[in-house]
C-alpha positions as CSV (number, residue, x, y, z in Angstrom):
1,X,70.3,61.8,135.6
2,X,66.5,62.0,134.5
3,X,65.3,66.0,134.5
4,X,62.1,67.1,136.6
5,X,59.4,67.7,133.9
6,X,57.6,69.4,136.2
7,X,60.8,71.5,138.0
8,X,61.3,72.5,134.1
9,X,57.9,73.7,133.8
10,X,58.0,75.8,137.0
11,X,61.1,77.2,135.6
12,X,59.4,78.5,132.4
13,X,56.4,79.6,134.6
14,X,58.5,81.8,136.5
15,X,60.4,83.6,133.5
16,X,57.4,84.5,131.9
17,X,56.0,85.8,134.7
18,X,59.2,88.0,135.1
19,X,58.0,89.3,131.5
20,X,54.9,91.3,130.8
21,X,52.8,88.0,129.9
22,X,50.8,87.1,132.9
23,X,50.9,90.2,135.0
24,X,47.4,90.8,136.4
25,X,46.5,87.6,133.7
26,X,42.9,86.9,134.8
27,X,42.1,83.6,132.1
28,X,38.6,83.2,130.4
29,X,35.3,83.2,131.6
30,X,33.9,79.7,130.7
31,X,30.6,81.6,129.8
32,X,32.7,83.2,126.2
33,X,34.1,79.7,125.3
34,X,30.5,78.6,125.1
35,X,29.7,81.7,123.2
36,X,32.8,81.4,120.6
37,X,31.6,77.5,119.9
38,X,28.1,78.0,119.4
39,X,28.8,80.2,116.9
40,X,31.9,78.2,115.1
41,X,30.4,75.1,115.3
42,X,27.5,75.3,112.6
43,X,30.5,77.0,109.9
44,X,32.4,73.5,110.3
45,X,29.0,71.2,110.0
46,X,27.8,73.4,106.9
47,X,31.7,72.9,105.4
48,X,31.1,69.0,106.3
49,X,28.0,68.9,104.8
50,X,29.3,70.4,101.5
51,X,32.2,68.3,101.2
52,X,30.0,65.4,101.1
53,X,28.2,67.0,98.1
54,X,30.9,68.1,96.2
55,X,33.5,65.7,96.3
56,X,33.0,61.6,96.4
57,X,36.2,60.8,98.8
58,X,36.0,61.0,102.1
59,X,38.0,64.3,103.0
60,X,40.2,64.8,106.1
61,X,39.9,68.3,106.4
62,X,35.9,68.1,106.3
63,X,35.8,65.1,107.6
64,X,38.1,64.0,110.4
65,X,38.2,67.3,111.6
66,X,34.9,67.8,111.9
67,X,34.4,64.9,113.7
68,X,36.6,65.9,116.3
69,X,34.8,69.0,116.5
70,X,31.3,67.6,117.0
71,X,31.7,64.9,119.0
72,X,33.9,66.6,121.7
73,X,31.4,69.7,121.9
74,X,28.2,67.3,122.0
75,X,29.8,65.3,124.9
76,X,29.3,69.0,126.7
77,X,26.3,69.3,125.6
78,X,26.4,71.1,122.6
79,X,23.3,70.5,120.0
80,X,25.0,68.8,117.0
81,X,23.7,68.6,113.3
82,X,23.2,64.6,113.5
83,X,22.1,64.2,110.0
84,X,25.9,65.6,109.3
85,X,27.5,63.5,111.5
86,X,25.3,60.5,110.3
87,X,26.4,61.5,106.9
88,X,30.0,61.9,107.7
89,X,30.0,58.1,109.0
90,X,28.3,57.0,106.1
91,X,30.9,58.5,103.8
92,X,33.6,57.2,105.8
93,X,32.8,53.6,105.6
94,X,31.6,53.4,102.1
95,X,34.8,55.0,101.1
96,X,36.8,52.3,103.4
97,X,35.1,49.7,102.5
98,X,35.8,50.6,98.6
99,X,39.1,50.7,99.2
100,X,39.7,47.9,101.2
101,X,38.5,45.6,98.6
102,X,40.6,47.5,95.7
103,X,43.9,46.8,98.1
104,X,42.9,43.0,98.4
105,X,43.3,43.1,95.0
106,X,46.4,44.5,94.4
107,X,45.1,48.2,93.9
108,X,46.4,51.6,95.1
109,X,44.2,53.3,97.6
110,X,44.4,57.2,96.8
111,X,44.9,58.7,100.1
112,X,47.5,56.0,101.2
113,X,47.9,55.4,104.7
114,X,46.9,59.0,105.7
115,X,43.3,58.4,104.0
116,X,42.4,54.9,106.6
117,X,44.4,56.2,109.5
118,X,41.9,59.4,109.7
119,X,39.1,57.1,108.5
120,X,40.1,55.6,112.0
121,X,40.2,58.5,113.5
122,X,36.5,59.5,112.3
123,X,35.3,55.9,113.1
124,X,37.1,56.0,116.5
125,X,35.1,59.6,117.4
126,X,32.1,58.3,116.4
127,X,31.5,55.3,118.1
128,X,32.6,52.6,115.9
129,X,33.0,49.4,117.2
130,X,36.1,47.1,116.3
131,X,34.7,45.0,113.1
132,X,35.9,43.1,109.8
133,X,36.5,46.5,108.6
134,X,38.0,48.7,110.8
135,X,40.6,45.3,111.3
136,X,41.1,45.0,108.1
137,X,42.2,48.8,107.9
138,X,44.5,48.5,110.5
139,X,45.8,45.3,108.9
140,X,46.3,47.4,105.8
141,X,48.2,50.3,107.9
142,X,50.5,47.7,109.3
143,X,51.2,46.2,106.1
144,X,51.5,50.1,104.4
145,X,55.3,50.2,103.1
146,X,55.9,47.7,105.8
147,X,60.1,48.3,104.9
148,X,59.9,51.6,106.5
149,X,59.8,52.0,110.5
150,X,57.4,55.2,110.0
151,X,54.6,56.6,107.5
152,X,54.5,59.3,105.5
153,X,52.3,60.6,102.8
154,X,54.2,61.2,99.4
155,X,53.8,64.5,98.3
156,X,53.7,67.4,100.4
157,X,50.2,69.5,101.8
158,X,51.2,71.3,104.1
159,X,50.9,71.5,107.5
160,X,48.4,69.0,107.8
161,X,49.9,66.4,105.2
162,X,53.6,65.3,104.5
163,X,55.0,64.8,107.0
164,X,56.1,62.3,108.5
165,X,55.5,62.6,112.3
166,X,51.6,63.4,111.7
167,X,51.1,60.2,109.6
168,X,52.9,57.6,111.7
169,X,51.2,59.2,114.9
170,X,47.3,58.6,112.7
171,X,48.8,54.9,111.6
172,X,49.6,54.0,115.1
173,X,46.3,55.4,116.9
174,X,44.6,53.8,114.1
175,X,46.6,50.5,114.6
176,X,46.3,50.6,118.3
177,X,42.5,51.1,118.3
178,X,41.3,48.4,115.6
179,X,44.4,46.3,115.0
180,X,44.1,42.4,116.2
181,X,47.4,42.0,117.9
182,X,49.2,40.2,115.0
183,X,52.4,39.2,115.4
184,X,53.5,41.8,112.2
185,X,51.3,44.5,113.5
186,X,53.4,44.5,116.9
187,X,56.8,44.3,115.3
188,X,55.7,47.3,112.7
189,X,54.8,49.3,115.9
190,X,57.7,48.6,117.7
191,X,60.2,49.8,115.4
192,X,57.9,52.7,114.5
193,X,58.3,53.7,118.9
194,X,62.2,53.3,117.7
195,X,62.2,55.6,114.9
196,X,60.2,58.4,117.2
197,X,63.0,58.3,119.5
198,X,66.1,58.2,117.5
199,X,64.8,61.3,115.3
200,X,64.0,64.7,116.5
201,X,60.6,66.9,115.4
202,X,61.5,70.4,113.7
203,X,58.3,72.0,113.4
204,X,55.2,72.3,115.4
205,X,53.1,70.4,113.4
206,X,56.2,67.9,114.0
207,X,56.3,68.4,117.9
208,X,52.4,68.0,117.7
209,X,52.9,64.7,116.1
210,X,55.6,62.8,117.8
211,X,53.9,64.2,121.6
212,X,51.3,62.1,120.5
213,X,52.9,59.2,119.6
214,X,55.3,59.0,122.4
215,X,52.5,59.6,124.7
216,X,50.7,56.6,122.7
217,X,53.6,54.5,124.0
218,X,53.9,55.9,127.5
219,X,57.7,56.7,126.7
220,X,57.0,59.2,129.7
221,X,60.3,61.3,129.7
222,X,60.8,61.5,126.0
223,X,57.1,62.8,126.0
224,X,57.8,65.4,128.8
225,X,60.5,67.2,126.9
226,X,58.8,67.1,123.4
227,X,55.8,69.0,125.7
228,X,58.3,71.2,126.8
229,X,59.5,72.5,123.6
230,X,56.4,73.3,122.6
231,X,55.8,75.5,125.9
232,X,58.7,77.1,125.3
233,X,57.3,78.5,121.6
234,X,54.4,79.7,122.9
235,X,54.1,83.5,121.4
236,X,53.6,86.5,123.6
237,X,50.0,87.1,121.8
238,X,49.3,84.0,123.2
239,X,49.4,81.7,120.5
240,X,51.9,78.9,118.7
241,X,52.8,79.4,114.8
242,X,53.4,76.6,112.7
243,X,57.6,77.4,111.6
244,X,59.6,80.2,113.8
245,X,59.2,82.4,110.7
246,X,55.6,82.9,110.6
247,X,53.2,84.3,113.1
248,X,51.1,82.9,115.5
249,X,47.7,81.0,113.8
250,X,44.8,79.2,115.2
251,X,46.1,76.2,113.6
252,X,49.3,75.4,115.1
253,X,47.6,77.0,118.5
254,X,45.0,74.8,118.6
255,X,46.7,71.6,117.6
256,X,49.4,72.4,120.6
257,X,46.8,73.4,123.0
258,X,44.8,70.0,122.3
259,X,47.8,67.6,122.4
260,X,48.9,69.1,125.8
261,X,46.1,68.7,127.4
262,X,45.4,65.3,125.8
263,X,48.6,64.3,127.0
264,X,47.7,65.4,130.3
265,X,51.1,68.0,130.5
266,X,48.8,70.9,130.8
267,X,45.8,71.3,132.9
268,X,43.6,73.9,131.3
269,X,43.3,76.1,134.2
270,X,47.1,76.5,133.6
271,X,48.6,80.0,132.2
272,X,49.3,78.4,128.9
273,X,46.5,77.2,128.6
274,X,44.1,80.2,129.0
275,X,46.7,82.8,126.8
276,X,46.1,80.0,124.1
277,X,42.3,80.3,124.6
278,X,42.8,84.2,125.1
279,X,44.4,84.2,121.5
280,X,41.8,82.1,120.3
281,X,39.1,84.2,121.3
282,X,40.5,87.0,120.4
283,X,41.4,85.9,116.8
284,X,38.0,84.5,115.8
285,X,36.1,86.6,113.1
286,X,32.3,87.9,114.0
287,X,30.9,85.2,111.8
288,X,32.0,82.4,114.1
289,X,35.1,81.7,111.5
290,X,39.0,81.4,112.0
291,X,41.1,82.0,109.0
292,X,44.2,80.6,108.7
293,X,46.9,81.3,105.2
294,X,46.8,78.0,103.1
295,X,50.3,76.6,102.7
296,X,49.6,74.0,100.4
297,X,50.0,73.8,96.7
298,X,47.0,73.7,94.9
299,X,45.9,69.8,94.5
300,X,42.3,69.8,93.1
301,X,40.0,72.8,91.5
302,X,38.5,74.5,94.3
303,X,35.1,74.3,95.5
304,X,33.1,76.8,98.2
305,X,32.5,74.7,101.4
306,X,30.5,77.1,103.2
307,X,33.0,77.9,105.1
308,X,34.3,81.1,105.2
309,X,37.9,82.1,103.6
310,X,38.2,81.9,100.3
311,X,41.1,79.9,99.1
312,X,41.9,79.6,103.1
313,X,38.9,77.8,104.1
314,X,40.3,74.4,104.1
315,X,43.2,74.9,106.7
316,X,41.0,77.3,108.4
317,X,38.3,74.8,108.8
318,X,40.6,72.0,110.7
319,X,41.9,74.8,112.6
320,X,38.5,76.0,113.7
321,X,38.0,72.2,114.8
322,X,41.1,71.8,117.1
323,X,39.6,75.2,118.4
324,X,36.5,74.3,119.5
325,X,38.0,70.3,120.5
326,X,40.7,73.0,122.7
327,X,37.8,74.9,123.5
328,X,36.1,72.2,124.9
329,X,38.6,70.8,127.1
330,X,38.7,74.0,129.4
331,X,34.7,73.9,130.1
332,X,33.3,71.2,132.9
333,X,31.4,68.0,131.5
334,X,28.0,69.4,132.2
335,X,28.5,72.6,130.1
336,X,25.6,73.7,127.6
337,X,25.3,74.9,124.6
């Protein structure tokens, strides 16, 4: 017998009411949402911006991330740094199109799949029409260890890379959006919905992941009860945390908040919805910054971005773009900067 998502939800509604979490819970005024991205916004174009500068690969977590960021605040009307965005496109193509032609050739592309799949994502947010390039990406992604049914990155960064629910979800969108249909392509994906299915997300990050995807396929009921394990973590300050072990952070709370309401399982009038903002607001710095603890091993020497945070600054900077992209789901279309 299939469950009522929306029963279930009501359910969880009604026990944290019973607790001290919503009584006399007013939500935010749209009026300090604007306020909070007007001053994060210019920290995550001046980290994009110094990315480009100091490092010649195109780099997720200045890059796709800041996208995100830009794009969803100026389709509210947010005033955007266009040379940065210009410059992010740039980078992105050039780098694609370098290693498209070292793949044709038998060579390894340094990112792997997780490199093109947010190169997609970037051209996707910016207006990039399907061309010889972007198809030949999402040929490559389809082809990417084409013996497994999902992607992964080898090696581990954690949360944002390694695992394996985050890179078959960017493979997939980026299939979906550039791919040509091919026979190969469809199979790939259709054993990739197969292994979302049959195996279970552990993690938020995970959960954030495999939403996602299953909402990418429409696989409606397997979708509603992945959403409804993340409600069920949400924090009473508020927020998510990225393992049960560790606190509540603007990362894993603003990657949850974004993929529920993408998914359409949350409205963002909805009491999850505004305690996530709530914690949001209430956990961003004077400066306009978010900091978030790095998990990840150290990769490559360190460079200052711009943005603040220290060793921190690289998780905190995707974080701060899922918050504003949360951010700006809650304010109406004609909102102003």
């Amino acid at each position: 017998m299939k469950v009522s998502y929306s029963r279930l939800k009501g359910v969880l509604l009604n026990v944290a009411c019973l607790l001290p979490l919503c009584v006399g819970y007013a939500g935010v005024e749209s009026q300090n949402l604007r306020n909070s991205i007007a001053k994060g916004l210019p920290l995550i174009e001046r980290a994009a911006a110094a990315s480009l500068r100091e490092r010649a690969c195109y780099t997720c977590h200045n890059g796709a991330a800041a996208a995100i960021a830009m794009n969803a605040a100026f389709k509210v009307g947010f005033q955007i740094d266009r040379q940065v965005m210009n410059d992010v496109l740039a980078r992105s193509h050039s780098s694609m199109a370098r290693h498209m032609r070292n793949a044709q050739r038998g060579g390894r592309v340094p990112g792997q799949s997780d490199e093109v799949a947010w190169v997609t994502v970037s051209f996707d947010q910016l207006g990039w029409e399907k061309d010889v390039l972007s198809t030949g990406m999402a040929a490559f992604l389809s082809d990417y260890k084409s013996e497994q049914d999902y992607w992964q990155f080898t090696g581990k960064r954690l949360p944002t890379v390694g695992g394996a629910f985050t890179s078959t979800y960017i493979a997939l969108a980026g299939i979906e959006r550039y791919g040509d249909g091919a026979v190969a392509s469809r199979e790939r994906v259709a054993r990739a919905h197969d292994w979302l299915k049959n195996n279970q997300s552990f993690d938020t990050e995970d959960q954030v992941y495999r939403l996602r995807s299953l909402s990418l396929f429409g696989d409606e009921e397997a979708a509603e009860f992945e959403a409804l394990k993340l409600l069920s973590s949400q924090r009473s300050d508020g927020g998510w945390a990225q393992l049960p072990q560790m606190d509540s952070d603007a990362y894993a709370t603003s990657t949850t908040l974004s993929v529920l309401v993408d998914s359409e399982f949350l409205k963002p009038e909805e009491h999850w919805y505004q305690r996530g903002l709530s914690y949001l607001l209430d956990t961003q710095k004077a400066d306009g910054s978010w900091q978030v603890t790095k998990r990840a091993r150290v990769v490559q020497p360190h460079y200052e971005s711009g943005y603040p945070g220290g060793e921190d600054q690289f998780i905190s900077v995707v974080a701060a773009s899922w918050a504003i992209y949360s951010m700006v789901k809650a304010l109406p279309s004609e909102g102003v900067g």
